[in-house]
C-alpha positions in Angstrom: -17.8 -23.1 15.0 -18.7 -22.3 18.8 -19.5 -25.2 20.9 -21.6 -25.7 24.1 -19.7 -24.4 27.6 -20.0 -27.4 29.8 -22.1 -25.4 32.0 -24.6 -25.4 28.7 -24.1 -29.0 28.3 -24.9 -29.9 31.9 -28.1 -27.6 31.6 -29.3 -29.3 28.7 -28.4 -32.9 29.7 -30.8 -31.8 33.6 -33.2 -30.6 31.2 -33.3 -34.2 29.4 -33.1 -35.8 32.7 -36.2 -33.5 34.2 -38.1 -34.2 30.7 -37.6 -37.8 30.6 -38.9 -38.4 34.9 -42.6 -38.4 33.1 -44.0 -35.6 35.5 -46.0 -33.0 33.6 -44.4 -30.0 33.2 -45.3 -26.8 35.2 -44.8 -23.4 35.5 -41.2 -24.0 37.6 -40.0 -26.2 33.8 -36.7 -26.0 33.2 -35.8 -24.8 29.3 -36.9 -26.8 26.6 -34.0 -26.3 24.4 -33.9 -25.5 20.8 -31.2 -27.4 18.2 -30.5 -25.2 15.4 -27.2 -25.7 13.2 -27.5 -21.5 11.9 -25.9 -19.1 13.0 -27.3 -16.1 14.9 -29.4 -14.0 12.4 -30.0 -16.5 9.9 -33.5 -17.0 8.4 -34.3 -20.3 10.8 -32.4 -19.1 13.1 -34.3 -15.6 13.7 -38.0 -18.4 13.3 -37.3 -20.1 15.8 -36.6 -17.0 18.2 -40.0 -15.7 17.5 -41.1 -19.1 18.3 -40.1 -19.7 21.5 -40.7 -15.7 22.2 -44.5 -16.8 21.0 -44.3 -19.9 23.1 -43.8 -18.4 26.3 -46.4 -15.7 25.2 -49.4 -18.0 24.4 -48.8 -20.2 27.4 -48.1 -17.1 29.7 -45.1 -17.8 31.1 -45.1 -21.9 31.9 -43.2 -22.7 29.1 -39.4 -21.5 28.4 -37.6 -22.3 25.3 -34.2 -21.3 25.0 -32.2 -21.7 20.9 -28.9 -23.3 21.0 -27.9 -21.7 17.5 -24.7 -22.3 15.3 -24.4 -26.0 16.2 -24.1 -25.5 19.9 -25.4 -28.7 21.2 -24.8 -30.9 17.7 -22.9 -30.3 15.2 -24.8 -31.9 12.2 -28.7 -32.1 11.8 -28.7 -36.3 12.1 -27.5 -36.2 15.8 -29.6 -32.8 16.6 -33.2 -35.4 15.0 -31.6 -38.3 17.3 -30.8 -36.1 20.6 -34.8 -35.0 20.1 -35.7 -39.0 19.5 -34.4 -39.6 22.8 -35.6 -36.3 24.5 -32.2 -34.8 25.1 -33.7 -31.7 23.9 -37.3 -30.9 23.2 -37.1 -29.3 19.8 -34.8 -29.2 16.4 -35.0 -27.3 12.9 -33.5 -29.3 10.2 -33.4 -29.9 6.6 -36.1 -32.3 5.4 -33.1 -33.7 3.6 -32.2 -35.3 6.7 -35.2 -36.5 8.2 -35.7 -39.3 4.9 -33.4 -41.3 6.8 -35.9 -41.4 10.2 -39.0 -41.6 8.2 -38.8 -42.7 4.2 -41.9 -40.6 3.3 -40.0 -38.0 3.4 -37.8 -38.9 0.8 -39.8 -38.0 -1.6 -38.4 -34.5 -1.5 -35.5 -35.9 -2.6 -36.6 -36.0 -6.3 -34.9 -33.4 -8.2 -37.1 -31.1 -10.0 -40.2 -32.0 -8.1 -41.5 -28.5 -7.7 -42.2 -25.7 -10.8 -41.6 -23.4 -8.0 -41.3 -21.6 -4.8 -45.8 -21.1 -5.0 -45.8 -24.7 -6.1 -43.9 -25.9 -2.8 -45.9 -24.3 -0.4 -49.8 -25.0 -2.1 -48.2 -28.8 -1.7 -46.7 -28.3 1.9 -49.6 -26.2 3.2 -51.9 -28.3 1.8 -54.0 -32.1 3.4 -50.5 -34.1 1.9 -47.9 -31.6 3.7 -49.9 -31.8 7.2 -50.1 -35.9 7.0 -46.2 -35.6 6.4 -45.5 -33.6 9.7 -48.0 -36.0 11.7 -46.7 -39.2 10.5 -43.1 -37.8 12.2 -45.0 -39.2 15.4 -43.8 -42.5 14.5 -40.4 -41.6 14.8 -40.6 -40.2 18.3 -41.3 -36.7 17.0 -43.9 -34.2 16.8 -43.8 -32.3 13.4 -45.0 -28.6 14.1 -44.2 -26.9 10.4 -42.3 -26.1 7.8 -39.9 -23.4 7.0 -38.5 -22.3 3.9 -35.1 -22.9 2.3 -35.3 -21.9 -1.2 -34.4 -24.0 -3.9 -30.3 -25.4 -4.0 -27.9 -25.1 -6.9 -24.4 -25.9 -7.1 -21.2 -23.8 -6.3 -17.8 -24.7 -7.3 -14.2 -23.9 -7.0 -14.0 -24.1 -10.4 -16.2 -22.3 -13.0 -19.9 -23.8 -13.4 -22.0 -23.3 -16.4 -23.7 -26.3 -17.3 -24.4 -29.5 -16.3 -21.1 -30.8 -18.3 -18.8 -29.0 -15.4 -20.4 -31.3 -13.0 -18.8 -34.3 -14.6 -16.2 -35.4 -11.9 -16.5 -33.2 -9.7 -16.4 -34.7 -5.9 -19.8 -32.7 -4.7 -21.1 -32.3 -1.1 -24.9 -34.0 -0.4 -27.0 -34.7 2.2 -26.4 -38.4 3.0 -30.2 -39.3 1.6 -29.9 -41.8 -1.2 -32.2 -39.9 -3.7 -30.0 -36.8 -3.3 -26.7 -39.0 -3.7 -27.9 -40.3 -7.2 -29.2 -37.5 -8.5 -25.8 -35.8 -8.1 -24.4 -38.6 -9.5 -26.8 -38.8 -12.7 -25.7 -35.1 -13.5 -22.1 -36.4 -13.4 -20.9 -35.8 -9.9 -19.7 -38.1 -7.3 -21.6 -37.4 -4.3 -19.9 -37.4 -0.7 -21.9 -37.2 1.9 -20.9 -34.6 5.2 -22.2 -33.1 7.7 -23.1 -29.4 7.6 -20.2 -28.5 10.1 -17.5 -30.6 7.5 -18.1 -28.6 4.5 -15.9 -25.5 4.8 -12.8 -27.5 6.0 -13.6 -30.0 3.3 -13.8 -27.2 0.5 -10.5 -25.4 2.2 -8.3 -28.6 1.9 -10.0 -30.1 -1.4 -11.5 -33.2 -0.5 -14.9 -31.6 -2.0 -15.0 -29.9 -5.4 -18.2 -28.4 -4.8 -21.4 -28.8 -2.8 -25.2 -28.0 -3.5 -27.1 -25.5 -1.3 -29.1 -22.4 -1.7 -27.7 -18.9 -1.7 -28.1 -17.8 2.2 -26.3 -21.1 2.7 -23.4 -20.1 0.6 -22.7 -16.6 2.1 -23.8 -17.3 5.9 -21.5 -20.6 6.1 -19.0 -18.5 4.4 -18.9 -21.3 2.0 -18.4 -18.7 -1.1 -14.6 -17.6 -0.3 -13.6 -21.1 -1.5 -16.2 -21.6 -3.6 -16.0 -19.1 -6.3 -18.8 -20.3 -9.0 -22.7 -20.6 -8.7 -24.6 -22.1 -10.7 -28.3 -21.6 -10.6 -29.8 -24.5 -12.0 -32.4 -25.1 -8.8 -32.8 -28.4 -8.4 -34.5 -29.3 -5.7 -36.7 -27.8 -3.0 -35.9 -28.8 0.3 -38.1 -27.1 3.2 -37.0 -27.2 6.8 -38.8 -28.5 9.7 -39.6 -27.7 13.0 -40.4 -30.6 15.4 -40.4 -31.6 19.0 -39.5 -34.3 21.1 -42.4 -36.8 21.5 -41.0 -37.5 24.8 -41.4 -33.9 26.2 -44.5 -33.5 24.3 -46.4 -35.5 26.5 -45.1 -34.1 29.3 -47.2 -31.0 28.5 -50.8 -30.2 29.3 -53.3 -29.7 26.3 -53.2 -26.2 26.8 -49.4 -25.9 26.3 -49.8 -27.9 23.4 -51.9 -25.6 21.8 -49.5 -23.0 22.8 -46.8 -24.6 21.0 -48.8 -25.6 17.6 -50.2 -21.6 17.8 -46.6 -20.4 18.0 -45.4 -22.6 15.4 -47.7 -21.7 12.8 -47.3 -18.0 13.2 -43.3 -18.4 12.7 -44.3 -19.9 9.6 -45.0 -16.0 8.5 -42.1 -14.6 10.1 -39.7 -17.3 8.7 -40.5 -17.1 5.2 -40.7 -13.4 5.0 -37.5 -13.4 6.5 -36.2 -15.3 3.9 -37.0 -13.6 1.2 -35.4 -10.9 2.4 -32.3 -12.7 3.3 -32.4 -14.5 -0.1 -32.3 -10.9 -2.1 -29.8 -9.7 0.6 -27.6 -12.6 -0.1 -27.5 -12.9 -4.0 -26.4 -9.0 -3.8 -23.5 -9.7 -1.3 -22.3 -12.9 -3.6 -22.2 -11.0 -6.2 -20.6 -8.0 -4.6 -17.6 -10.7 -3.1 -17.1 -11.2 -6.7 -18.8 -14.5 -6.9 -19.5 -15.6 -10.4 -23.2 -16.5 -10.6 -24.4 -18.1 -13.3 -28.3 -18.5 -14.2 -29.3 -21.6 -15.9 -32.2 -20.5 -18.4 -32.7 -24.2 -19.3 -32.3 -27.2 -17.4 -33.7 -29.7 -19.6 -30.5 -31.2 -20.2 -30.6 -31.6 -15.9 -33.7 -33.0 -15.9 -32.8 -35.5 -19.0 -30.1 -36.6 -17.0 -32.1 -37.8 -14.0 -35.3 -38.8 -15.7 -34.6 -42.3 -15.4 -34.3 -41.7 -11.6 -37.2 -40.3 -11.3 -39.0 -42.7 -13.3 -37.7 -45.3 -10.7 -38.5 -43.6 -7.8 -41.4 -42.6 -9.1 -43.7 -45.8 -7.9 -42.7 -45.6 -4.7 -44.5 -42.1 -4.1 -47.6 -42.6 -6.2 -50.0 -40.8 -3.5 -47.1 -37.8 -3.2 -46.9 -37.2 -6.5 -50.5 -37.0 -7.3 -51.0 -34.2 -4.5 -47.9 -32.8 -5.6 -50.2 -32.6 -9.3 -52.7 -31.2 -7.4 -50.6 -28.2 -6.1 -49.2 -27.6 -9.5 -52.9 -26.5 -10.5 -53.6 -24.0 -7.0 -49.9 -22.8 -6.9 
């Protein structure tokens, strides 16, 4: 994976420095820098271009954002959500996987099987519940601008996948948030948590069996030429999010805050259409690599085995789960 040329890193660490002196910003800014772990091209990736191409368009010209992609500046997502804590750079896309461990809300995507579907995700994101889950990021140091799509994750293997009885054993890749972990485990996996960067080598030498992702994940990360099998049994939803550094935030004038919020809400568009297309385009090359992809037509033996993990959970989401009912009927 690339990594930042110390001219980069001194760039972005002046930035920080000039963000964090608490004069507003002006039309001589430096870059507000963008933290995004995907490669050139991918579905985020290409967003949060045409956000910061939309952001220096609405605010004519005072504001500059520049995308680190493919991990430049961090790595993993956790560090990228801590360097924008701190205002070491002004914005970051990551999986909403992540963020449950800054604000435990959030964890509530965690549950598996939460959404019917893809219509069902977005009435609930796009809808009173999904905006109070972006603003209550402010609490965390960060200001939650919207959410991107990631399509629903299933497991691949390097061995062959075609119910939930293959999982038993297996040592599976997960996001380190505690809902995910067990609900691996409750299918019959032992979860091991990495970071996004880890995977590959992990799969290459065997320390992981498997991991859980979405399609575009498993072709783009090149994850697929060790892992073989996929298994389509979707079992969770986990959108992305694009948020900014509270610190350099309110360094900017109204104006340029509106600019920002404008831009962000017309990638929304962009990104999902995007993805789509990326998602079609991606199942065709899996299968064309020779990828085994196998369809689960029923998962109620999935959701049997984590229904008592749900029905734990459950309690501590009462509010979420009601307006996730309440998409269910608008989806």
């Amino acid at each position: 994976m690339l990594r930042l040329s110390l001219s980069r890193i001194l760039l972005a660490v002046a930035t920080s420095l000039l963000l964090l002196g608490g004069a507003p910003l002006s039309a001589a800014q430096p870059e507000l820098g963008v933290a995004e772990i995907h490669r050139v091209g991918y579905p985020t990736e290409a967003a949060v271009e045409e956000f910061a191409r939309l952001v220096q368009l609405y605010s004519n010209g005072s504001l500059n954002v520049r995308v680190y992609p493919d991990g430049q500046i961090t790595g993993n997502e956790r560090t990228a959500v801590e360097m924008v804590q701190k205002g070491t750079i002004a914005f970051a896309r990551v999986s909403v996987g992540v963020l449950g461990a800054f604000n435990s809300r959030l964890n509530l995507f965690g549950l598996p099987y939460l959404f019917d579907s893809k219509q069902h995700m977005w009435a609930f994101l796009n809808g009173p519940y999904g905006r109070s889950l972006l603003d209550d990021l402010a609490a965390s140091g960060l200001i939650g601008l919207c959410w991107y799509d990631a399509g629903a994750r299933s497991f691949y293997a390097r061995t062959p996948l075609r119910g939930i009885d293959d999982l038993k054993g297996l040592r599976i890749r997960t996001h380190s948030n505690p809902i995910i972990m067990r609900t691996v485990q409750a299918m019959g996996g032992e979860a091991v948590p990495l970071g996004t960067s880890q995977i590959l080598p992990a799969l290459e030498k065997g320390t992981v069996d498997a991991a859980e992702n979405n399609a575009p994940t498993l072709l783009a990360l090149e994850h697929y030429r060790i892992a073989r099998h996929f298994m389509l049994n979707e079992h969770l939803r986990l959108p992305e999010v694009l948020f900014m550094s509270k610190v350099a935030w309110e360094r900017l004038d109204s104006e340029q805050q509106r600019a920002v919020r404008r831009a962000a809400e017309e990638s929304v568009v962009f990104q999902r259409a995007k993805w789509d297309a990326f998602e079609r385009e991606a199942m065709g090359k899996l299968a064309s690599e020779g990828v085994e992809i196998v369809r689960v037509n029923d998962v109620t033996p999935f959701k049997n085995a984590v229904k008592k993990l749900v029905e734990e959970e459950a309690p501590r989401y009462r509010d979420a789960l009601r307006a996730v009912e309440e998409a269910r009927a608008k989806k």
